[in-house]
N, C-alpha and C positions, 0 to 999 in steps of 0.2 A: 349534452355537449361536454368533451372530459376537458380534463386542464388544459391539455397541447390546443385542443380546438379557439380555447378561451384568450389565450394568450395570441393567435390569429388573430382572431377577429379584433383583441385589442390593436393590437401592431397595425391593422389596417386601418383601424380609426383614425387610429392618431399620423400616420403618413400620410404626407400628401408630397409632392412634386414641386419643388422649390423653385420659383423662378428665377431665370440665370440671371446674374448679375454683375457678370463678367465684360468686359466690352468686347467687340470682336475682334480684333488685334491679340489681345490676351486667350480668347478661343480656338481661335485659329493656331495661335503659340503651342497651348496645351495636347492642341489634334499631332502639330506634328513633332512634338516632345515623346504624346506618348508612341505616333510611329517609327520613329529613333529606339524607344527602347524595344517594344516588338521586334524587328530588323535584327538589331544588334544582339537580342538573344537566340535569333533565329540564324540570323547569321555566322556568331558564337560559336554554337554547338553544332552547326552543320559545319565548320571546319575540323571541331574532334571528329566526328563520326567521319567525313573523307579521312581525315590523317590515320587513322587505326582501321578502318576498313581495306585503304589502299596501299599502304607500305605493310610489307609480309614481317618488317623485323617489329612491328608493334604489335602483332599477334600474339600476345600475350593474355595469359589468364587474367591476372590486375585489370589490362587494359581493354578485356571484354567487359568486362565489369562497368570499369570506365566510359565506355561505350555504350550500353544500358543507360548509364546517367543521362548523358548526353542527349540521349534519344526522347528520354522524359522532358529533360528540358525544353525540348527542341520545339515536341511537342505542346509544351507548355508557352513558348514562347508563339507558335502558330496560333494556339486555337484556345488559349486562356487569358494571356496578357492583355491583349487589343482591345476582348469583350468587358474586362475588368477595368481597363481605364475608358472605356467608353460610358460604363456605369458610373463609374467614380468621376467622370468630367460633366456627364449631363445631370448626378445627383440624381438619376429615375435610371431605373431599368427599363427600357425602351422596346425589349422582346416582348416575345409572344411567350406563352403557357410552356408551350413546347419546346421551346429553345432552352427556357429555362432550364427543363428536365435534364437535356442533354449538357449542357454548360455544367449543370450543377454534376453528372454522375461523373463526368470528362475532368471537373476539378479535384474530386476527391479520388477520384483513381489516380493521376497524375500524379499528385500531391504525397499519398500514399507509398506508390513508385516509387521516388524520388528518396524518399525515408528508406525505403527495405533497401535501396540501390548502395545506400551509403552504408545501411547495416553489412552489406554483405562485402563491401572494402573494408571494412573493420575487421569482418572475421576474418578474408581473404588474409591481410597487412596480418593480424598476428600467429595465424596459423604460418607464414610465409615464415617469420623471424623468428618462431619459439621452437618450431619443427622442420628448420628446412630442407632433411634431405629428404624426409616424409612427403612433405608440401609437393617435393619437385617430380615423385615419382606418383603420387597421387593426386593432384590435379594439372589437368589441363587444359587446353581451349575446348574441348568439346565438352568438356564433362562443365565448365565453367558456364559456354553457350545451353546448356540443358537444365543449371539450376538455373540460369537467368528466366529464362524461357517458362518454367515451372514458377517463377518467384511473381511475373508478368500474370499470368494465366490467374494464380489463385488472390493473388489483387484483384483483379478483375470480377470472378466471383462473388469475390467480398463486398465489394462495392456494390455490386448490383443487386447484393441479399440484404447487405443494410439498408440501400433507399426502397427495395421493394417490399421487403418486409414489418418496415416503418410505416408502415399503414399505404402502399403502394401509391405513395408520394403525396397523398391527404396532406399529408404535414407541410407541404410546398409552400411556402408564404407566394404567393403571385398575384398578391391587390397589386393597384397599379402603382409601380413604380419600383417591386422589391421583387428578391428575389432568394429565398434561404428556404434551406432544412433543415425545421427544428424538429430534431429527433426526441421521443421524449427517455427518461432516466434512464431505463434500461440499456437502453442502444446508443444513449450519452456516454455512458460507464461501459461499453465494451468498446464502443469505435476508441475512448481513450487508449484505454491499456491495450488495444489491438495498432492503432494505426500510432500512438506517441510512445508510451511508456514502455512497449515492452521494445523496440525498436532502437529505444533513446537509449536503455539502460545498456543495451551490448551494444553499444556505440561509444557511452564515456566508459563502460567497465573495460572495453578490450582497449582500446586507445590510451586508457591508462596503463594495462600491461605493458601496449607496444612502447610506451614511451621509457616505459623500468626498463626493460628490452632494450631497447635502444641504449639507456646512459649502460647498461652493463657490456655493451658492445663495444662500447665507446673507453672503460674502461680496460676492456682485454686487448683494444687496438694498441692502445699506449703501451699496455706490459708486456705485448707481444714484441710489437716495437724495439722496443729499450733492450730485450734479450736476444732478438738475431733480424739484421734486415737481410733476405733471398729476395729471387723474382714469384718464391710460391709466398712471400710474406706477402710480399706488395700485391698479387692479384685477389689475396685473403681480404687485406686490407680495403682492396678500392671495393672488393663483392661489399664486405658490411658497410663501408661507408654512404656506396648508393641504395643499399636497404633503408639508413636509417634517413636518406638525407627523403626517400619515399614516404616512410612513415610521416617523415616531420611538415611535408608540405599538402600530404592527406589530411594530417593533424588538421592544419590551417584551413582548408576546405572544409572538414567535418564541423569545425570550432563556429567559421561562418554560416554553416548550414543551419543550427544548432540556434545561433543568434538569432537568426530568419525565421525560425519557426518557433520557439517558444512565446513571441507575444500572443501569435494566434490561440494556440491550445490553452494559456493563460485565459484569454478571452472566453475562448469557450466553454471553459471552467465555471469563469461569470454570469453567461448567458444563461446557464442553469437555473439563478436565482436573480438576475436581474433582466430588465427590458432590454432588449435588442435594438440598440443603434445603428445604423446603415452606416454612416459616416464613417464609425468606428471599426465598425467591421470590414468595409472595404478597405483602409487603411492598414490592418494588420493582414488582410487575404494580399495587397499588392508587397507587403515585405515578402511575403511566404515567395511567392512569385518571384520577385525579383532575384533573388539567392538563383535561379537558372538564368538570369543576366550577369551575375556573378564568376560562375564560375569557369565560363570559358577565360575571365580575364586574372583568373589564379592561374589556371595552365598557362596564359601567356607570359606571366610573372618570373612563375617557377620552373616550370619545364620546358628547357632549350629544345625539347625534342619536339617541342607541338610550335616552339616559332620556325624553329627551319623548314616544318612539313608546311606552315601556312603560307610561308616564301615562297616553297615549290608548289603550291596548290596555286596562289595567287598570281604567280609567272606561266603557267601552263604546261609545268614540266612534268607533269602528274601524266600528260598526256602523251607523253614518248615510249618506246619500247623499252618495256621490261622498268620501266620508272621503279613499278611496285618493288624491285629488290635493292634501291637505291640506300645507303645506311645514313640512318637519320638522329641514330644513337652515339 
């Protein structure tokens, strides 16, 4: 029996299935707490995906992108949240073998997702502002929908080479009540620098640029400014302003993203060398998750263009002739 085996059989010893000790008033509480949040990131992210699907003027590269997230989340908010707080409310995993499998490859593919979706707004946002007439005449919605599509695809892959290759799910903790993949070192140390580190690092390296980008935008607006205001100033001006004012509230998204997932990969950094706590780990798997309850509520924040579209989606105006060219910008 090699180490990853031992470290099982440990973990199972010592689990057992806590009995609840909640009263039912408070269970009941928690059932439809966590239905609230499910809904609400399902909910969320099904109003981006209507809003940039159905209005023609949000057809945008960025906002394919954007769309991709959404999707992850949405995703994430159906078929990951509910089973997560379901475990984390009973303290047991209450599935079966097989479910587990699936739950388990459906998180880490998601989750993954969700990482490349943001990487690829990063490069999107500084290619947009460091080259933009480049940007404008080489990318577009199609060529944007075709690396998404590829970026999807070899996630996918991935996932499915790491758990199967991992000893074709041998390593599946499924005593009663748990349910994790403990990968051993090798395949510890590549899912990191494949699914966090190298992902993370062109995520704060380019978002640092855009942000240099940005204050030197911000200064030629000013010097522009002060030496001649035209109407080709002011359409100069308002184009970078809405550049940077995109950068800045991506920033804000990435910045939360970023927060949400580094306790995890911290964690699993841990798990390397220490025992694996359930508690613990569900606790940093529902932040990971939550950041796709999040994010629909930055778009509602920041971009006026995703509340007027949820006005007109939630009134049924979405559903008139020719709505789709309605300007929402």
């Amino acid at each position: 029996m090699n180490l990853m085996e031992d470290n099982q059989t440990n973990h199972c010893l010592q689990f057992s299935c806590p009995e609840r000790s909640v009263s039912t008033a408070v269970y009941v509480l928690l059932y439809v707490s966590a239905a609230a949040v499910a809904l609400l990131t399902v909910c969320g992210n099904l109003l981006i995906i209507i809003s940039v699907c159905h209005f023609k003027q949000l057809h945008t590269p960025t906002n394919m992108l954007i769309l991709s997230l959404a999707v992850s989340d949405f995703l994430v908010g159906a078929l990951v949240i509910p089973i997560t707080l379901i475990w984390t409310i009973e303290s047991c995993w209450i599935f079966n073998r097989g479910f587990c499998v699936g739950f388990t490859l459906t998180s880490y593919f998601l989750t993954s997702s969700s990482i490349y979706n943001v990487a690829l707004i990063a490069v999107d946002r500084y290619f947009a502002l460091s080259t933009p007439f480049l940007y404008t005449k080489a990318v577009s919605v199609s060529t944007t929908c075709i690396v998404v599509l590829c970026d999807w695809f070899v996630l996918l892959l991935y996932n499915v080479a790491l758990q199967y290759f991992n000893g074709n799910f041998r390593n599946l903790v499924t005593c009663p009540g748990d349910c994790f993949l403990l990968l051993d070192e090798v395949w510890s140390l590549v899912d990191l620098l494949v699914a966090f580190i190298f992902p993370c690092a062109v995520i704060i390296i380019l978002y640092t640029l855009v942000f240099i980008i940005a204050k030197k935008h911000a200064t030629a607006i000013r010097e522009f400014n002060a030496q001649i205001r035209t109407q080709t100033s002011k359409n100069m001006t308002d184009s970078m302003k809405s550049e940077r004012k995109a950068a800045k509230v991506l920033g804000i998204l990435v910045s939360v993203f970023l927060a949400c997932l580094f306790p995890y990969f911290i964690y699993s950094l841990l798990g390397n060398v220490t025992e694996i706590e359930a508690e613990s780990f569900q606790k940093v798997l529902i932040l990971v998750y939550l950041n796709s309850t999040i994010n629909p509520v930055i778009y509602a924040l920041f971009y006026p263009w995703f509340r007027k579209c949820v006005k007109l989606t939630l009134t049924l105006q979405i559903f008139r002739t020719d709505s789709e060219l309605m300007k929402v910008l």
